[in-house]
N, C-alpha and C positions, 0 to 999 in steps of 0.2 A: 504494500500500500504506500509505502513512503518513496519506494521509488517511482511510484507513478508519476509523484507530484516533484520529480526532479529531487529529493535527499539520497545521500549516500549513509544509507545504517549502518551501523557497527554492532552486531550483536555480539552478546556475553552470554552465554548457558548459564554461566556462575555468577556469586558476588567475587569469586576470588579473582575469576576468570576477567573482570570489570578492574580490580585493585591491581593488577597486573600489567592493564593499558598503559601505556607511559606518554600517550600523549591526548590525554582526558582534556585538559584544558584548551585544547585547540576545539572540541566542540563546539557546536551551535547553541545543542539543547542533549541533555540527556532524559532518557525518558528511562523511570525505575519501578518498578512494579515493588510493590510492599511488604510480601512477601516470598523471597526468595529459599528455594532448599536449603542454601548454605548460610541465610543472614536476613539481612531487612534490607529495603531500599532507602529508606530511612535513617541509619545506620552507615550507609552509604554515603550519603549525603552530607552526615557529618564529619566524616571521614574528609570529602572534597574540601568542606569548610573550614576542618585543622588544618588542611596540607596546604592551606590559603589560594586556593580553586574557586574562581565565582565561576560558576558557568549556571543556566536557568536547568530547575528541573520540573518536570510533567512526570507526577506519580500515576499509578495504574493500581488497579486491586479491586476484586472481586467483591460484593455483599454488602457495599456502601450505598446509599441511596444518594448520599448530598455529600461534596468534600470542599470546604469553606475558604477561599483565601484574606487573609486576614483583611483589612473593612470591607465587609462583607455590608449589603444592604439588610434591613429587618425582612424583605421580601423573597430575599435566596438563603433566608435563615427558616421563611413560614411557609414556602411552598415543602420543601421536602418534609416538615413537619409535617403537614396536609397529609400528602402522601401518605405519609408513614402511618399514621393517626387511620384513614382510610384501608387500609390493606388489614389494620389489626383488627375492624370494625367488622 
C-alpha cells in the first residue's frame, strides 16, 4: 500500500530487528505497531527519544476504538465514547 502512493518501507519483523537499523533517523515517518512479539512500539519510541532521534511516529494496534493526540477537541474525546457506550448497550 505504501508503495502505491510512491514510499519506500522499510520493514522490521522484530523490535530488535528495528534497534539494529542504523540509519533510523534518516526516516520520514516510522510507523510502530504497539504490540510487538519481542517488545512494545512504545518502548521503541522511547528508545528513539534517549538516542536523541526526533523523527514522527504513527502507532498501529488492534482493539482500540479512539487513540487521542494530545489537544485533543471535547468532540474526538465524545464520539468514541458514543461508540463505545452504544456497542455495550
Amino acid at each position: 500500500m505504501l508503495r502505491q502512493h510512491a514510499y519506500r518501507p522499510r520493514v522490521f519483523s522484530t523490535a530488535q530487528e528495528f534497534q539494529n537499523y542504523v540509519d533510523i533517523e534518516k526516516a520520514v515517518c516510522v510507523i510502530l505497531d504497539i504490540n510487538l512479539p519481542d517488545g512494545s512500539g512504545i518502548e521503541l519510541r522511547d528508545g528513539l527519544n534517549e538516542a536523541g532521534i526526533s523523527v514522527p511516529v504513527i502507532y498501529v494496534t488492534a482493539g482500540c476504538i479512539a487513540f487521542l493526540t494530545k489537544r485533543f477537541s471535547t468532540q474526538a474525546l465524545i464520539e468514541p465514547l458514543k461508540k463505545a457506550t452504544a456497542a455495550r448497550s
